[in-house]
VMD Tcl script that builds the backbone (N, CA, C; Angstrom):
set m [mol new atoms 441]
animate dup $m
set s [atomselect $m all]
$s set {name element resname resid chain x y z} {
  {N N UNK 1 A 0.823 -1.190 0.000}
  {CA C UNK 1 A 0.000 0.000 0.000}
  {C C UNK 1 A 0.867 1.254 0.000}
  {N N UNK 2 A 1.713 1.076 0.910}
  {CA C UNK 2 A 2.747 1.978 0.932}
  {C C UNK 2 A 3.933 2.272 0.326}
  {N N UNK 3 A 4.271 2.924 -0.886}
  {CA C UNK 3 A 5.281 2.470 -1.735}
  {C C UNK 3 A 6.053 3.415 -2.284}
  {N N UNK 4 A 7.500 4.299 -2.472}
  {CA C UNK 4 A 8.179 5.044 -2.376}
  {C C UNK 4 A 7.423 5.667 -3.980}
  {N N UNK 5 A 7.479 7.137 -4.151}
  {CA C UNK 5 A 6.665 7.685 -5.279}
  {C C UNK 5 A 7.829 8.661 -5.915}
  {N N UNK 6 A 7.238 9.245 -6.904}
  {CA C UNK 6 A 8.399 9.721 -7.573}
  {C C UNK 6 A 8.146 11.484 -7.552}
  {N N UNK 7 A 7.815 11.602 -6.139}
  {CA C UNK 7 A 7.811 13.150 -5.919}
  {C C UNK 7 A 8.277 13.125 -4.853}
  {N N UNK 8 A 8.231 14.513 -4.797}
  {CA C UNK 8 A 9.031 14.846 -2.973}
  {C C UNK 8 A 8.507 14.363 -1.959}
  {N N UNK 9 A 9.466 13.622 -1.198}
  {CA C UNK 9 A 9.350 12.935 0.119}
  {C C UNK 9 A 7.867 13.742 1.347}
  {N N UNK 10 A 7.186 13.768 1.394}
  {CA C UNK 10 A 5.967 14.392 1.909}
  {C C UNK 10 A 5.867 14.453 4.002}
  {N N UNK 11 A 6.011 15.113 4.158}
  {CA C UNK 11 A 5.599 14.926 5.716}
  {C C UNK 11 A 4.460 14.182 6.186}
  {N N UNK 12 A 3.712 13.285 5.841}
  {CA C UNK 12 A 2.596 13.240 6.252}
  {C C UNK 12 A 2.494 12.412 7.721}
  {N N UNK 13 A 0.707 12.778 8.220}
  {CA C UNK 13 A 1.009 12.580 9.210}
  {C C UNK 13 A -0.008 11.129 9.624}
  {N N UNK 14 A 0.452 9.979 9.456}
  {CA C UNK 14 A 0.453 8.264 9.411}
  {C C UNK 14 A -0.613 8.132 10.557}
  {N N UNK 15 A -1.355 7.588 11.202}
  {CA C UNK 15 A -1.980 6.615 12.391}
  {C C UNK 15 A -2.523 5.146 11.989}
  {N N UNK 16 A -2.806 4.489 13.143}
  {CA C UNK 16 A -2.974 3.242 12.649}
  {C C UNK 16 A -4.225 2.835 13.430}
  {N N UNK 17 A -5.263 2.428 13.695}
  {CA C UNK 17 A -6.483 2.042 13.919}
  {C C UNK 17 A -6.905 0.662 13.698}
  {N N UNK 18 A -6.807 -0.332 14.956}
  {CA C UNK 18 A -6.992 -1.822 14.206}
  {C C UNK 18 A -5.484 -2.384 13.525}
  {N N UNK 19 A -5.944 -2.115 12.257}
  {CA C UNK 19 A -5.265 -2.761 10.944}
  {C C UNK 19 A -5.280 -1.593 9.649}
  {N N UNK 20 A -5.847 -1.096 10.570}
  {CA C UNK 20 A -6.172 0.117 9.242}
  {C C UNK 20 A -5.467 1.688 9.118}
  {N N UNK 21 A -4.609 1.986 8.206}
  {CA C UNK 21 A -3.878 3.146 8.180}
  {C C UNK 21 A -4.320 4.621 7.998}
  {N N UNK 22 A -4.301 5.212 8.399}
  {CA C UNK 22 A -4.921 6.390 7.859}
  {C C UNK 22 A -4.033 7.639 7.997}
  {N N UNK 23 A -4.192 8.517 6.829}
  {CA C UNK 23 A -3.414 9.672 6.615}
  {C C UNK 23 A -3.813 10.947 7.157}
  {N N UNK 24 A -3.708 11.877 7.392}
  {CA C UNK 24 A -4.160 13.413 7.549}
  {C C UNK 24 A -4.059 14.159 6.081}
  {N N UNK 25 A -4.852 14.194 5.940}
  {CA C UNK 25 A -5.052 15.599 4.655}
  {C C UNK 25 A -5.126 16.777 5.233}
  {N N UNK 26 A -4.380 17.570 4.914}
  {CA C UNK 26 A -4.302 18.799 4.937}
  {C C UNK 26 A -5.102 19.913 4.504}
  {N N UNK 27 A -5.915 19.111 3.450}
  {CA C UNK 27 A -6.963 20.147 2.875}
  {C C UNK 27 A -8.364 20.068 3.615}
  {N N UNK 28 A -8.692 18.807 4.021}
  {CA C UNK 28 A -9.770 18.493 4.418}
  {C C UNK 28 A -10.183 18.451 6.136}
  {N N UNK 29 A -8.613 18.692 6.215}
  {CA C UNK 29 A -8.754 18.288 7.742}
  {C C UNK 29 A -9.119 16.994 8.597}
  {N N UNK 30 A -8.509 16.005 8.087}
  {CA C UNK 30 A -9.203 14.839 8.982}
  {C C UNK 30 A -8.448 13.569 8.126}
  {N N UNK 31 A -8.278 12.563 9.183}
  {CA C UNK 31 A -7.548 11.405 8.421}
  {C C UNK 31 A -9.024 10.661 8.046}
  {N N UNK 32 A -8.146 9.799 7.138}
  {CA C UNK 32 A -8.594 9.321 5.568}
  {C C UNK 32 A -7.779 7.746 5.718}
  {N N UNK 33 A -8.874 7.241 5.345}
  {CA C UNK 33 A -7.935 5.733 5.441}
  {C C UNK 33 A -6.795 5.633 4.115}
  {N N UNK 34 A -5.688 5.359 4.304}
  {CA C UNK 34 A -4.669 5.544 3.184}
  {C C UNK 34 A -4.734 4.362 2.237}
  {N N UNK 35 A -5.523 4.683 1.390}
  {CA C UNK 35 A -5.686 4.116 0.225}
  {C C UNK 35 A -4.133 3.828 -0.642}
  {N N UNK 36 A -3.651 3.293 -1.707}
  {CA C UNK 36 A -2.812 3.357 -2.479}
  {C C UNK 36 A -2.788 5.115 -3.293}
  {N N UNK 37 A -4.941 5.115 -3.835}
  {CA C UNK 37 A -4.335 6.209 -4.380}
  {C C UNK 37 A -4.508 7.738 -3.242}
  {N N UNK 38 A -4.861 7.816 -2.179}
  {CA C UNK 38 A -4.741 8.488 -1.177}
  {C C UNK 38 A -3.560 8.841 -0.933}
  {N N UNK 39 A -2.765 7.803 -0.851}
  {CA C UNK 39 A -1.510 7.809 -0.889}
  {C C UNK 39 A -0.486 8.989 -2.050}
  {N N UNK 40 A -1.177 8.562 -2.928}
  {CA C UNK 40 A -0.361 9.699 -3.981}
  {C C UNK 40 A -1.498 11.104 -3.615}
  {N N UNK 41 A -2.527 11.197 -3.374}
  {CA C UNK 41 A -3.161 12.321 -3.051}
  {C C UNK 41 A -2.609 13.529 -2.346}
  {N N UNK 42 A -2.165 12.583 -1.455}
  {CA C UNK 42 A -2.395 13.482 -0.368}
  {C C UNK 42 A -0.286 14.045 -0.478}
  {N N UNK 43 A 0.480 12.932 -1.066}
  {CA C UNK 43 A 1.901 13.543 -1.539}
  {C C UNK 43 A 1.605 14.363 -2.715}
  {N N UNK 44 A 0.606 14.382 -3.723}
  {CA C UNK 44 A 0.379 15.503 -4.561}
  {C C UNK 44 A -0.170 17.067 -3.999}
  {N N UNK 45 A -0.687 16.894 -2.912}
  {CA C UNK 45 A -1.600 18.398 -1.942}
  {C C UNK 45 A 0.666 18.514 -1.468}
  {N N UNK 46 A 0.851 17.816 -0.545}
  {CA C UNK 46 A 2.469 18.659 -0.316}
  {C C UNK 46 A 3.075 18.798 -1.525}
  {N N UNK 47 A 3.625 18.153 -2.395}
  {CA C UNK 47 A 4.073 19.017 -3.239}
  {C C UNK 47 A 3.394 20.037 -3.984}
  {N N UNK 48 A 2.408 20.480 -4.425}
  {CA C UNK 48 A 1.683 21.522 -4.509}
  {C C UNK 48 A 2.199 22.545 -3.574}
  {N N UNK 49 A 1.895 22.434 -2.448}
  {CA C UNK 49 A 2.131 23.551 -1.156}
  {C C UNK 49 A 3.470 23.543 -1.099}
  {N N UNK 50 A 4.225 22.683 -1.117}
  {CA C UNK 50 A 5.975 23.199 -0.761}
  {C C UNK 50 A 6.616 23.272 -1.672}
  {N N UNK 51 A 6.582 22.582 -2.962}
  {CA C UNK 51 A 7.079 22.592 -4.043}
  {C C UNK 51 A 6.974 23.948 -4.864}
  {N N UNK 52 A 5.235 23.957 -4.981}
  {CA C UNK 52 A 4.734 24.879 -6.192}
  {C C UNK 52 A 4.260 26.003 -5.700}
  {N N UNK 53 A 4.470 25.859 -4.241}
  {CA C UNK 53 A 3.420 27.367 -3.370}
  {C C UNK 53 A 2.325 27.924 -3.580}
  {N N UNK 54 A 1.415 26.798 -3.664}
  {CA C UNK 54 A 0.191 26.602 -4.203}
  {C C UNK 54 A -0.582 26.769 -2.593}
  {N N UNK 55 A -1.652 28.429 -2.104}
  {CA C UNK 55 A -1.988 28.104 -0.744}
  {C C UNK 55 A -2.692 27.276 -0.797}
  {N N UNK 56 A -2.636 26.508 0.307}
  {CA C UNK 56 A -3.518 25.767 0.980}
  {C C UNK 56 A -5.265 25.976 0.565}
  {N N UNK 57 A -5.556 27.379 1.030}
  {CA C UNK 57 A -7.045 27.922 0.344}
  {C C UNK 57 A -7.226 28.018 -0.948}
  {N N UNK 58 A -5.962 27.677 -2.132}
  {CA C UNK 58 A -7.021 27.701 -3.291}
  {C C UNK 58 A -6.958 25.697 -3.923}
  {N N UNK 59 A -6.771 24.790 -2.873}
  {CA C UNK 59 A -6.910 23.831 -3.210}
  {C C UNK 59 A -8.388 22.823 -3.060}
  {N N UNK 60 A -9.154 22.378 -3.727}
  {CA C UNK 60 A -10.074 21.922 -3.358}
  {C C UNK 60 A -9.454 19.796 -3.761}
  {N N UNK 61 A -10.167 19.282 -2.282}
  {CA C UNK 61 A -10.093 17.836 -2.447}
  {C C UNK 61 A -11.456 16.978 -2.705}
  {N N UNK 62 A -11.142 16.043 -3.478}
  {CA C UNK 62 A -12.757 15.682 -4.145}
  {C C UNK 62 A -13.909 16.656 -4.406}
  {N N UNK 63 A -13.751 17.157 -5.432}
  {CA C UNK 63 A -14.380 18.413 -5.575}
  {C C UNK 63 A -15.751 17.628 -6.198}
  {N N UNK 64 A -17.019 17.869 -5.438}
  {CA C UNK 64 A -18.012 17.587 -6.443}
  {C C UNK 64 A -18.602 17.971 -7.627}
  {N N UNK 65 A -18.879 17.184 -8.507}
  {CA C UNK 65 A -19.336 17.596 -9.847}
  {C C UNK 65 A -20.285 16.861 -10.079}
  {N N UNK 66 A -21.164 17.619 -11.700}
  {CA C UNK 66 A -21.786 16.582 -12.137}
  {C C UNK 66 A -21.462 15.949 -13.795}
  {N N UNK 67 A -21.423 14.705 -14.046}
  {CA C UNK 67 A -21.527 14.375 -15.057}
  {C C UNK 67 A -21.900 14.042 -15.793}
  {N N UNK 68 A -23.306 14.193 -16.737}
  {CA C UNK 68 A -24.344 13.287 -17.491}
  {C C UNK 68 A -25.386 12.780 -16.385}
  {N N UNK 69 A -25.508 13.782 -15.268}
  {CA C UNK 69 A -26.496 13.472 -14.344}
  {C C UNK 69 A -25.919 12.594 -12.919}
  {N N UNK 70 A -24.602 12.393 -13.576}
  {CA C UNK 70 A -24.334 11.441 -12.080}
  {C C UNK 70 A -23.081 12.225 -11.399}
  {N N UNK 71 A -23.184 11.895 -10.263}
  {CA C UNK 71 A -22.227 12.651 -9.548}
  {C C UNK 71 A -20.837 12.491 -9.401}
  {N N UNK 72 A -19.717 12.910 -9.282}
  {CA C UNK 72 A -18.487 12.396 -9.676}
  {C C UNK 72 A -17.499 13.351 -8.455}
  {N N UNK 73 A -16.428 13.422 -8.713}
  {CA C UNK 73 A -15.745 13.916 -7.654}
  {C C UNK 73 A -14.163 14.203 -8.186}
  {N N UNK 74 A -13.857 15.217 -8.803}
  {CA C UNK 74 A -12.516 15.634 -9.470}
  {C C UNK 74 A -11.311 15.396 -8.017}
  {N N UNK 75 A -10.304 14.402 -8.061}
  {CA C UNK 75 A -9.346 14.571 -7.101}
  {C C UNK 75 A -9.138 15.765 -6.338}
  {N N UNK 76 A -8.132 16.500 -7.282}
  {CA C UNK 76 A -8.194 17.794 -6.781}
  {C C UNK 76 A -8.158 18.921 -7.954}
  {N N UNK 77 A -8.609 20.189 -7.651}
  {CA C UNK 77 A -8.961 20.901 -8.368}
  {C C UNK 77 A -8.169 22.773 -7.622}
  {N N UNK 78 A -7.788 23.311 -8.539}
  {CA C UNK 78 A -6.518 24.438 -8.148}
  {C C UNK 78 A -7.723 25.368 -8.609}
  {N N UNK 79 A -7.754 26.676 -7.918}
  {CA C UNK 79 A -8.624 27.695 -7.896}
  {C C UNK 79 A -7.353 28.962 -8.000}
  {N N UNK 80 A -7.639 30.372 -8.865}
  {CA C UNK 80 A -7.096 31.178 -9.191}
  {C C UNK 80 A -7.260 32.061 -7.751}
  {N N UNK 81 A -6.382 33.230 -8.144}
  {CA C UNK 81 A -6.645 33.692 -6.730}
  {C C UNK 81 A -8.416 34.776 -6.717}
  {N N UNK 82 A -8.953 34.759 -7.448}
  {CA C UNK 82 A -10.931 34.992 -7.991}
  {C C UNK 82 A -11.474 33.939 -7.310}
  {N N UNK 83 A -11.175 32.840 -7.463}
  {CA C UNK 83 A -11.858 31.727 -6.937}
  {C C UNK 83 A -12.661 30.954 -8.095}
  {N N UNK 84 A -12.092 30.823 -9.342}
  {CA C UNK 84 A -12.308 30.525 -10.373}
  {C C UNK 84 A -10.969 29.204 -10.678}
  {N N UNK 85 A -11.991 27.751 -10.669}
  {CA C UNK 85 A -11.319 26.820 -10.966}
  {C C UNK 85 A -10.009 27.174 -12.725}
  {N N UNK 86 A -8.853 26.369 -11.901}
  {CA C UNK 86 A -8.021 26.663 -13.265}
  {C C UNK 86 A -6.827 25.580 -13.446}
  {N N UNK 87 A -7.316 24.704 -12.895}
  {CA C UNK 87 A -6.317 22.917 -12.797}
  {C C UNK 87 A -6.982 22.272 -12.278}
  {N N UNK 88 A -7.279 21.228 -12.817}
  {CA C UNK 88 A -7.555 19.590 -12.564}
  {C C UNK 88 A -6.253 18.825 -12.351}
  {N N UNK 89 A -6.554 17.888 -11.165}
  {CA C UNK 89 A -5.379 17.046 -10.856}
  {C C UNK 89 A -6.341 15.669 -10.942}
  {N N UNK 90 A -6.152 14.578 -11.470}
  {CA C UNK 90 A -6.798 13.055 -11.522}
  {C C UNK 90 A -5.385 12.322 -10.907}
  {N N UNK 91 A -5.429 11.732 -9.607}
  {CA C UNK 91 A -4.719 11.067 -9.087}
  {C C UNK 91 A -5.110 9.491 -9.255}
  {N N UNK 92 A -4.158 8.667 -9.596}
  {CA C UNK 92 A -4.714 7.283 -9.183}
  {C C UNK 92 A -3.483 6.565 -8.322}
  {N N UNK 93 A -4.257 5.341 -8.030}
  {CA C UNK 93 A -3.247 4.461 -7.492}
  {C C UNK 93 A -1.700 4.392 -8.618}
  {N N UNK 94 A -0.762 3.843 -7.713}
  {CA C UNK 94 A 0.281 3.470 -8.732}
  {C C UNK 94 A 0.656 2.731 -9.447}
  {N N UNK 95 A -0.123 1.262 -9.240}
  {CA C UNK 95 A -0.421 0.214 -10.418}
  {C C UNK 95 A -1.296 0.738 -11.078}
  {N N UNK 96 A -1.889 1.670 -11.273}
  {CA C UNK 96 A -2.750 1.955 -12.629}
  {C C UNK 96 A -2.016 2.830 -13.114}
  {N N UNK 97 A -2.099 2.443 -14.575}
  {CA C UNK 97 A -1.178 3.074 -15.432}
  {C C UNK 97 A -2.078 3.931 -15.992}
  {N N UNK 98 A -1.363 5.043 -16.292}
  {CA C UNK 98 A -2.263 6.691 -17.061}
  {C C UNK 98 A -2.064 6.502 -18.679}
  {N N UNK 99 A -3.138 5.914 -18.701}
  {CA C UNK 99 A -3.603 5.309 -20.240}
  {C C UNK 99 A -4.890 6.524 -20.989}
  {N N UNK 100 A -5.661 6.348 -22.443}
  {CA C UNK 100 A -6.507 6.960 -22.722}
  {C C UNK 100 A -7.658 7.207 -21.692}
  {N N UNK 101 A -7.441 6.369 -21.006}
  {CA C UNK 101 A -8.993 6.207 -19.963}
  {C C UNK 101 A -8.819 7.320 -19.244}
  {N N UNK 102 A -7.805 7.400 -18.628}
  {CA C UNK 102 A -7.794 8.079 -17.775}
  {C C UNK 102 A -7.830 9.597 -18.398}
  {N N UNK 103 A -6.968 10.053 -19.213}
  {CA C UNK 103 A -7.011 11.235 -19.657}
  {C C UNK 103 A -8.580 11.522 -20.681}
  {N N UNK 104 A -9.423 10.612 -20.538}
  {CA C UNK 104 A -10.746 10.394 -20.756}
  {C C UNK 104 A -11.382 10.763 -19.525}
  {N N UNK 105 A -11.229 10.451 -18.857}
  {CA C UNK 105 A -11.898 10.637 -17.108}
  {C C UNK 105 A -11.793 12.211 -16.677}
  {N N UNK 106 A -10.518 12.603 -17.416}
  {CA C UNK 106 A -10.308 14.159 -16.437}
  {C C UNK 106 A -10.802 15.086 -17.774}
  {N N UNK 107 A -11.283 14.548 -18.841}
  {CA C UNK 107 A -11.490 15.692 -19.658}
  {C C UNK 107 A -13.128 15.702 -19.335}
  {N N UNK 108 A -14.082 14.534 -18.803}
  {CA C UNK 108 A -15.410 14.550 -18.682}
  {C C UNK 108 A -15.402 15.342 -17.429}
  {N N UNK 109 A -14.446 15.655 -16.487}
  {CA C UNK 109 A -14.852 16.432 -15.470}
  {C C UNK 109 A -14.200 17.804 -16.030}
  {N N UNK 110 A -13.782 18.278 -16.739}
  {CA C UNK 110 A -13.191 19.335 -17.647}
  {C C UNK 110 A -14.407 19.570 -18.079}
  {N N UNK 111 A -15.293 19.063 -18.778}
  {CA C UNK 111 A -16.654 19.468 -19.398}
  {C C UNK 111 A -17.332 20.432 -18.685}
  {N N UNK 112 A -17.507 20.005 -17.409}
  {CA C UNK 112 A -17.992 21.202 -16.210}
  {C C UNK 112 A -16.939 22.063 -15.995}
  {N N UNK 113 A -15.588 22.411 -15.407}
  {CA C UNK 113 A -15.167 23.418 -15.271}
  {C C UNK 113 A -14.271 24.329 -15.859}
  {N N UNK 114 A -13.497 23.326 -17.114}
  {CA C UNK 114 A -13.387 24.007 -18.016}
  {C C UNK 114 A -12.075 24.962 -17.933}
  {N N UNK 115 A -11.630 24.073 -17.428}
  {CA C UNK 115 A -9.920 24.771 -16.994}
  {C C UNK 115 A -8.914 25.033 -18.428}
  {N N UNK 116 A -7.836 25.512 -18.701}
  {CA C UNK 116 A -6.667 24.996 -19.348}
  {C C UNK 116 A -5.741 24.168 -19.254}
  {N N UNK 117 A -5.598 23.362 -17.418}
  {CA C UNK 117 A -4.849 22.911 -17.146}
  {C C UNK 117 A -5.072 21.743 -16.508}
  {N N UNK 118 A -3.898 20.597 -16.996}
  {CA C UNK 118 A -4.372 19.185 -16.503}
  {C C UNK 118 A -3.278 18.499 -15.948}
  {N N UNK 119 A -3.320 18.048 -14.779}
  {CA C UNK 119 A -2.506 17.200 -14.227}
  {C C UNK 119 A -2.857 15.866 -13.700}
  {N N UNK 120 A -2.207 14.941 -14.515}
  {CA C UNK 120 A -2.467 13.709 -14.427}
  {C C UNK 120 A -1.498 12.770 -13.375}
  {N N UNK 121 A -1.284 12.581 -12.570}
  {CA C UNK 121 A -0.182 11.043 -12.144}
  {C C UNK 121 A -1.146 10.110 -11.528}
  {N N UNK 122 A -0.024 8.765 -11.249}
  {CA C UNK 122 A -0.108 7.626 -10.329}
  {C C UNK 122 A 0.991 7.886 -9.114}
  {N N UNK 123 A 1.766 9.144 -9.444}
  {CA C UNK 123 A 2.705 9.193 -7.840}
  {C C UNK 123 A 3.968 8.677 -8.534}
  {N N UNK 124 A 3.682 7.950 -9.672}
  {CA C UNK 124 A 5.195 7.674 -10.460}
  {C C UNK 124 A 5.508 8.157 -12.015}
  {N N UNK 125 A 4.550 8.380 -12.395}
  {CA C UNK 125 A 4.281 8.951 -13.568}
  {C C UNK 125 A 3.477 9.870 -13.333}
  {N N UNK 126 A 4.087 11.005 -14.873}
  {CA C UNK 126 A 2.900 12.691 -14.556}
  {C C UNK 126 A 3.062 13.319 -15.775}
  {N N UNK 127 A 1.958 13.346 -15.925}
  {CA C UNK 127 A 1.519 14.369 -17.509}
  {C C UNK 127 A 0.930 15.394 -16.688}
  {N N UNK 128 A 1.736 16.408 -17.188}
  {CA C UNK 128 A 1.034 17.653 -17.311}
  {C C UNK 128 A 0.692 18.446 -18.681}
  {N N UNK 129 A -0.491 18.785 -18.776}
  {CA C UNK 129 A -0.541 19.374 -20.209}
  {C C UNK 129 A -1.551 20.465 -20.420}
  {N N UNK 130 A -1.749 21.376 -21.136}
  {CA C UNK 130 A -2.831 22.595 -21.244}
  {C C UNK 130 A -3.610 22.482 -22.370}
  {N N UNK 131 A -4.561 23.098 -22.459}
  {CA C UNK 131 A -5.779 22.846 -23.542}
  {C C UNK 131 A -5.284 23.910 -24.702}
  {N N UNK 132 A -5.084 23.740 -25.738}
  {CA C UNK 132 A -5.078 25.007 -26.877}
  {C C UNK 132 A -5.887 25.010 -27.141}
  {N N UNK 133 A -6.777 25.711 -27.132}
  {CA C UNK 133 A -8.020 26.087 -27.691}
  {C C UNK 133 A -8.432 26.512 -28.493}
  {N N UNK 134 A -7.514 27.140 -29.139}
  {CA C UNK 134 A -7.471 27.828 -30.767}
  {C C UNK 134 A -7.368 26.707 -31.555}
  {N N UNK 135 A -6.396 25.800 -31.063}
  {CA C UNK 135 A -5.866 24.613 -32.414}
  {C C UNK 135 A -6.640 23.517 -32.382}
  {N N UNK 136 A -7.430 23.377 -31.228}
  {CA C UNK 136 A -8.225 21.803 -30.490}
  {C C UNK 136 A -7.670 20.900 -30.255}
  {N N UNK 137 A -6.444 21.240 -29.494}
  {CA C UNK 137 A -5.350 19.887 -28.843}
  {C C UNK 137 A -4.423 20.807 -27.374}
  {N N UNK 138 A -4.593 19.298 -26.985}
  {CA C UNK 138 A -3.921 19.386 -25.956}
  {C C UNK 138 A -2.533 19.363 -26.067}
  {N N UNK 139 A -1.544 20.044 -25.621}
  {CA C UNK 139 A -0.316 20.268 -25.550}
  {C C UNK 139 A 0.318 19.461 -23.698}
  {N N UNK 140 A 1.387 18.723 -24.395}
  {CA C UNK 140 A 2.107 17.714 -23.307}
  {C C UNK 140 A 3.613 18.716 -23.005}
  {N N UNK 141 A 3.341 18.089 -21.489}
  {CA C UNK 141 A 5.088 18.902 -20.782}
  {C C UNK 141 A 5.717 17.308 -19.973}
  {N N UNK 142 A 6.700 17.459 -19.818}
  {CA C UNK 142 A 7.138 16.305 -19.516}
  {C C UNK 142 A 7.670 16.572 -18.155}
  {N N UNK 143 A 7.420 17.937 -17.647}
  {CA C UNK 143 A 7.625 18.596 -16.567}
  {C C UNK 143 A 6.810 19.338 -16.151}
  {N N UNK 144 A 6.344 19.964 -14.882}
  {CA C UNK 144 A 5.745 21.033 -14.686}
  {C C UNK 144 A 5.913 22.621 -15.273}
  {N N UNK 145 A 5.425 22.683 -16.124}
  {CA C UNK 145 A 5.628 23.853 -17.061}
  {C C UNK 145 A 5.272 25.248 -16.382}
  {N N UNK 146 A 5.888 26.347 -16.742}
  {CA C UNK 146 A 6.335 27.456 -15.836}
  {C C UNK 146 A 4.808 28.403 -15.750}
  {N N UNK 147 A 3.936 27.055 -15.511}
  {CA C UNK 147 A 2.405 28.001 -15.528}
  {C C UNK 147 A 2.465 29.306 -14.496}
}
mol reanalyze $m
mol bondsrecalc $m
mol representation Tube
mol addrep $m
């Protein structure tokens, strides 16, 4: 469950209950049983904040949405300093590999908010990429690009 990721080493803060692990999120305030992809979640919210100096207040976690009537829940979602969504993050576990599906998954929650910006990982792999909108393609960085 627990498995070394390919971002910055994260402070987080671990408890154990039973058999069962749970993390502290920082955004939400409250531990969270540590899932695999929780796991990269919640090391994607610190690097955001220490890495990218992203505050704390413009991060939203499981952001609700709707999609074709059903309800869905964007990982995390980056707000401008207006309060106007402007990044999607789709986190998964780290055995799932970031295939069409997935970059299928974050463009149906893109339908509702309609960002330029997309960030995809598993915690070991990471596409980041922006919408051109003039040309109708998405443009790939193989790094975090100097948004």
């Amino acid at each position: 469950m627990i498995v070394p990721l390919n971002l910055p080493q994260a402070p987080l803060k671990l408890t154990r209950k039973d058999d069962v692990v749970f993390v502290r999120c920082l955004i939400r305030q409250k531990d969270l049983v540590c899932t695999p992809e929780e796991w990269v979640r919640q090391h994607v919210i610190h690097y955001l904040i220490s890495e990218k100096k992203v505050s704390k207040g413009r991060i939203a976690s499981e952001f609700p949405l709707k999609y074709n009537e059903r309800s869905k829940r964007a990982d995390l979602v980056l707000f401008d300093v207006f309060g106007v969504p402007n990044m999607i993050v789709e986190c998964k576990a780290p055995e799932i590999p970031l295939t069409e599906k997935v970059v299928h998954q974050i463009a149906q929650y893109n339908s509702q908010l309609n960002v330029d910006r997309l960030f995809l990982t598993n915690g070991l792999q990471h596409i980041f990429c922006e919408i051109d909108r003039e040309n109708g393609k998405l443009n790939y960085f193989e790094d975090w690009p100097g948004w």
